[in-house]
N, C-alpha and C positions, 0 to 999 in steps of 0.2 A: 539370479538377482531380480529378474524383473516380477516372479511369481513371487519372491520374497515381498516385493513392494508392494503389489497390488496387495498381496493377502493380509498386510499392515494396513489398509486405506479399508479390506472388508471389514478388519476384527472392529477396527476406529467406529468405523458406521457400525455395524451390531451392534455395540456395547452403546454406543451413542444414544440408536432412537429410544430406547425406552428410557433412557434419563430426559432427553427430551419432551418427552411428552407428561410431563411431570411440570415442566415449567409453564408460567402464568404472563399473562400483558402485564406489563408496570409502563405508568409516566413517574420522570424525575429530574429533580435539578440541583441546581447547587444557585444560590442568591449572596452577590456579596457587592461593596460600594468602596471604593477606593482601599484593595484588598485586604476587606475585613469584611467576617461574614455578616450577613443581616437575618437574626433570627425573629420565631413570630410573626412570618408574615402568611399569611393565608392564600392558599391555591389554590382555586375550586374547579375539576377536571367536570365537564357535561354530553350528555350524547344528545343530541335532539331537543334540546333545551331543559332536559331532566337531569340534576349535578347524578353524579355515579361515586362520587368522595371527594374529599378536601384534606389537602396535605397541607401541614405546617412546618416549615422550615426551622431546622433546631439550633443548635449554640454554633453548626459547624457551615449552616446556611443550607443544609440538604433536604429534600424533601421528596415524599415519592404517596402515589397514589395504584393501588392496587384496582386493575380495571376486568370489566365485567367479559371481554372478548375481545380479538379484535375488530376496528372498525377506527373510525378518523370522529377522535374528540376534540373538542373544546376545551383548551385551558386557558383562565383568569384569573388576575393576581388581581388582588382585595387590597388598594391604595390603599384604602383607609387603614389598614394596619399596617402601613408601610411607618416606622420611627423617623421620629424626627428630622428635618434634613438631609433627609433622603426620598428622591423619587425618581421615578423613569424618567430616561432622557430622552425618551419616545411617547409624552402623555397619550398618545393615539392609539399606541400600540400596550394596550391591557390586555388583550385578550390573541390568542398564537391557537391556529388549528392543527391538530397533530394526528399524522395518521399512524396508527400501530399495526405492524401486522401480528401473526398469530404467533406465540408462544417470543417473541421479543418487548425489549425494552426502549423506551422511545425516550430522549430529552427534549424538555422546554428550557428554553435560557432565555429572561427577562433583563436586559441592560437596566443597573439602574447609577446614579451618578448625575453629577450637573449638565445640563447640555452644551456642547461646544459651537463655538462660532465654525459657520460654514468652511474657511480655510483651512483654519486649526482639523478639522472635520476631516477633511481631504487627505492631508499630510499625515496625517496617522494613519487612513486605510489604505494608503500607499505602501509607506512604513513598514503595516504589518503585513500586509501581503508580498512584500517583497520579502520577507523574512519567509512566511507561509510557502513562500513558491523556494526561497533555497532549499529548505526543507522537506517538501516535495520531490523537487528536482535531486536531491541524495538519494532518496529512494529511488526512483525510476533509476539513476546514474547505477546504484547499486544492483538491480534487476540488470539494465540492460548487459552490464560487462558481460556479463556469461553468455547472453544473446548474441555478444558480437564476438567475442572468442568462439564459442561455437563457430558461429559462418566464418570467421575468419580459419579456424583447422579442417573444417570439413564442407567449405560453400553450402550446408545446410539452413535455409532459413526455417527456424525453430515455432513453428505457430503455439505450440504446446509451451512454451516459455511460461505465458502468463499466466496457463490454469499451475503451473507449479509453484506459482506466486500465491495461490487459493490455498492449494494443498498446503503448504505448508503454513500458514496461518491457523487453518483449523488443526493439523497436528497438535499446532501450542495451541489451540482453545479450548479441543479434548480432553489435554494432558492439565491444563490450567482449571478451563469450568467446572468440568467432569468428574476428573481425578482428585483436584483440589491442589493438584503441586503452584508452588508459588510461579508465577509469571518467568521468570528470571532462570530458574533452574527447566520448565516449560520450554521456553524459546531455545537452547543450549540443545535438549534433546529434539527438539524439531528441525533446527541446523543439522545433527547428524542423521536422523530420517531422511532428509529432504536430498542432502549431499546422497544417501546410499539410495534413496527412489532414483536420481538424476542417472548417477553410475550402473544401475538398474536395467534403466530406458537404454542407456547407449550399448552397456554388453547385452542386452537379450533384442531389441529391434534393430538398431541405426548402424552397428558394428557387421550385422550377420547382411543388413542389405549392403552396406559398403563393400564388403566382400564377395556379393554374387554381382556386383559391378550395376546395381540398381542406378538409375537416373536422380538426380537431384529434385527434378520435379517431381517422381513418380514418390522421393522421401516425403516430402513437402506436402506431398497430398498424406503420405503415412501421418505427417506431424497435425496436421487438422484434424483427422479421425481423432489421433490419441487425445487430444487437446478437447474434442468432443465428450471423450470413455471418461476423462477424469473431471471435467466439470460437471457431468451428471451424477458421476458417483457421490461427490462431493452433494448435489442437490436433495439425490435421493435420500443420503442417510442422515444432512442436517439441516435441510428445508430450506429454504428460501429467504428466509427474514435475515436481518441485519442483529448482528448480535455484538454485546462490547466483553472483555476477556474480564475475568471476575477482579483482579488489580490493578489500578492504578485507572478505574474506569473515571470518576468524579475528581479532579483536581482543581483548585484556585490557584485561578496565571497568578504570573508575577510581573508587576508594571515595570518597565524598561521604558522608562519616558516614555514614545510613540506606542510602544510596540511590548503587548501584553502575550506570556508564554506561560503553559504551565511546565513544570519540573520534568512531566515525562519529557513535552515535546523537547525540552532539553537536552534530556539523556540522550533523545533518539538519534538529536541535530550531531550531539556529541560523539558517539559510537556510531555512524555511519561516517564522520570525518574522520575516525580511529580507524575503521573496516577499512576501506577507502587505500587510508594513507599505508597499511599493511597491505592491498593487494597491490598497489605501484611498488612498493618495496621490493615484494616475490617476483615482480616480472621483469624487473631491473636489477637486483642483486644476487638471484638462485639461479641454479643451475636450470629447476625444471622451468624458472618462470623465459630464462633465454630462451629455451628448447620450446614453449609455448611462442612466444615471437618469431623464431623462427620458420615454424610450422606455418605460422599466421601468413608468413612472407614468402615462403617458399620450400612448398612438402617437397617435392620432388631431391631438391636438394638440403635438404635437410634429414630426407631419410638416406641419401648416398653420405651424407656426414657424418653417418652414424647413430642417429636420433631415434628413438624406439616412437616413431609418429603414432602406433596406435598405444601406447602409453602414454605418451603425452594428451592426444585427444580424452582418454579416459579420465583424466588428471583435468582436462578442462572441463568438462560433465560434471566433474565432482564437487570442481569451485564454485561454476554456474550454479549448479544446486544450492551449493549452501548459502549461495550469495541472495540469492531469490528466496527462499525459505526467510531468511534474515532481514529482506528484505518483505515481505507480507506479514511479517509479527509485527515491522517496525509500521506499517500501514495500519495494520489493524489496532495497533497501542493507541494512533493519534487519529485514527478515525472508529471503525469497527470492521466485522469480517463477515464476508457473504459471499454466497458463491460465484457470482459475476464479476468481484474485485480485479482478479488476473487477466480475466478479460479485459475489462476496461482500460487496464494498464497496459495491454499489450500494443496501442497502436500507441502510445507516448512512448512506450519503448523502441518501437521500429523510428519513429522519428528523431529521438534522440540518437539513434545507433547510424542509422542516414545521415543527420544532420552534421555530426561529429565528423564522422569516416568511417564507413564500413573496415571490421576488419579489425578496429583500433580499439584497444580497451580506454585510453586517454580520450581521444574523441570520443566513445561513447557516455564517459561522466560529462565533459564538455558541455557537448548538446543536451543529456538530458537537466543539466542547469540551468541551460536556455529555455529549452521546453516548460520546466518548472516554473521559473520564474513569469515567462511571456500568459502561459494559461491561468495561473493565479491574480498578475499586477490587474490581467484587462480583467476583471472581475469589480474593478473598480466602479469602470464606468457603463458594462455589460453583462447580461446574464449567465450567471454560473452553467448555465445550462451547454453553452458555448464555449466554455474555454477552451476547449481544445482546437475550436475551429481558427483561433489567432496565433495559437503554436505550427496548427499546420500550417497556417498562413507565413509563417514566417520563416517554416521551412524552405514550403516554396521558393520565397524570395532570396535564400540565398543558396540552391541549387542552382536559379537563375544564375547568379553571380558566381561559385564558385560549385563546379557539378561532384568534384569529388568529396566535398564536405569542408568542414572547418580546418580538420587535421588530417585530411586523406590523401592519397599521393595519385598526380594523375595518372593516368594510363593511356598506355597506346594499343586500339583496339585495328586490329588488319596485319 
């Protein structure tokens, strides 16, 4: 299985770089004012204070400007062709420096709209980043379960989680960019890659050292190397830059009084509270989802109960996969896909999986809701740059207060 998997991630990359290297720098955007588009307005993208083109935004507000390499332009929207009664609600802010790297596509978005009073101000980017952070936090929630079933059936902490959070995003970006299949049928077959990469990993590594009675730490150093092998491979055969999936890339939110959403982010909020509600289901009304609980609780006697424990384990591999997989399309839909993604996700996932209760697929949604939400709302009044440092922070404080987590059971250690 696991020679199967890899050899699926070479063919991906083969076929990949020479489509890649075919593709060009674009800036682009989409212009619209109290959700209707604003056509006719003029762009003018510069390097060095020499324009390189001028996009005009058409009937649907879109516009895109084909650029000469990469390198960090200058984009300027042309007031003066902005129609009547409308104008930025940042007259300061005409001009947005954008850097592009090579063979990607880079957005400018230009707010435009009346400007709001200071309060009013506030209470909407509260609003909508509390919404931004649920939605967040379903994804991480969705990543983490598989992380914390894993350690809960096997005391395995999974460092490789998050690059399988990469992988399988670029599967659907492949299958989507590449190949040209629609988004939708893309993501479906990257869930089933991702599940059989996952199921892969455990019978050809993690299964054969369990059986020669390998150490935990000695796996845990195994899971950083792999986590290592797949995020380069991932680097090498689709480079570096940020790229958005060829569907449902350009959408116009839809105003919700505060709080403005476009239809994907929608979907995603939608069918991660569907995925979600379907894995609590399995773990509380199946047979295998008991025998997963079980395990969680107590191998030893749940394999004297009769319990096929290394079936089950492989049975939690498989959802972990698919979960994650499902979980980096729905990431990459609402932001884009690159190959550090999984990484970056991975310490929000150990935090939500901690903060919740090791071990617990319920605490780990829990926490990473919290985490979601705490790293987005302080974006408010701090920089983005930090948001995670207020999640960990929050962690903290309530290990402090409660050390086994939200929903975690104490223990008596001696």
């Amino acid at each position: 299985m696991t020679r199967v998997a890899l050899f699926v991630l070479l063919v991906v990359g083969a076929i990949a770089v020479p489509a890649f290297a075919q593709d060009g720098e674009v800036i682009r955007g989409q212009l619209s004012a109290d959700d209707e588009a604003v056509s006719g307005v003029e762009i003018d993208v510069s390097l060095d204070g020499e324009s390189v083109g001028t996009g005009v935004s058409d009937d649907e507000g879109e516009w895109s400007v084909e650029l000469p390499g990469p390198d960090t332009y200058d984009v300027t929207i042309n007031v003066d062709t902005l129609p009547g009664g409308v104008e930025l609600r940042d007259p300061e802010r005409t001009s947005l420096e954008i850097r592009v790297g090579e063979g990607s596509t880079a957005t400018a978005l230009f707010a435009l709209g009346e400007r709001e009073e200071v309060g009013g101000l506030l209470f909407r980017r509260i609003s909508q980043n509390l919404v931004n952070g649920i939605k967040f936090g379903l994804i991480i929630g969705m990543t983490a379960i598989g992380l914390s079933l894993i350690f809960g059936t096997t005391g395995l902490i999974n460092f490789a989680h998050g690059d399988l959070v990469s992988a399988g995003a670029f599967i659907a970006f492949f299958i989507n960019a590449i190949l040209g299949v629609h988004l939708i049928i893309a993501a479906v077959i990257a869930v089933v890659v991702g599940a059989g990469l996952s199921a892969g990993i455990d019978r050809g590594i993690f299964r054969p050292l369990r059986q020669r009675k390998v150490g935990l730490i000695s796996m845990l150093v195994v899971s950083i190397g792999l986590a290592f092998v797949i995020r380069h491979i991932i680097l090498f055969q689709f480079g570096g830059s940020r790229r958005p999936y060829r569907d449902y890339a350009l959408q116009t939110g839809i105003q919700m009084g505060p709080i403005r959403l476009a239809p994907v982010e929608m979907w995603v909020m939608g069918l991660s509270v569907l995925i979600l509600v379907l894995v609590a289901l399995m773990l509380t009304t199946t047979r295998l989802g008991k025998g997963m609980r079980a395990v969680a609780d107590n191998r030893d006697l749940a394999e004297s109960s009769g319990i096929n424990v290394e079936r089950v384990i492989l049975s939690v591999w498989i959802m972990g996969g698919a979960l994650t997989t499902a979980g980096g399309v729905f990431l990459g839909m609402i932001e884009s896909v690159d190959y550090l993604m999984g990484f970056r996700l991975l310490l929000l996932m150990f935090a939500g999986v901690i903060l919740g209760g090791l071990g617990t697929a319920y605490g780990a949604l829990l926490g990473s809701l919290l985490v979601g939400i705490v790293s987005e709302v302080s974006t408010v009044w701090f920089s983005s740059q930090i948001k995670e440092v207020w999640a960990l922070g929050v962690l903290i404080i309530i290990l402090l207060v409660r050390p086994q987590g939200l929903l975690g059971r104490k223990e008596r250690i001696g």
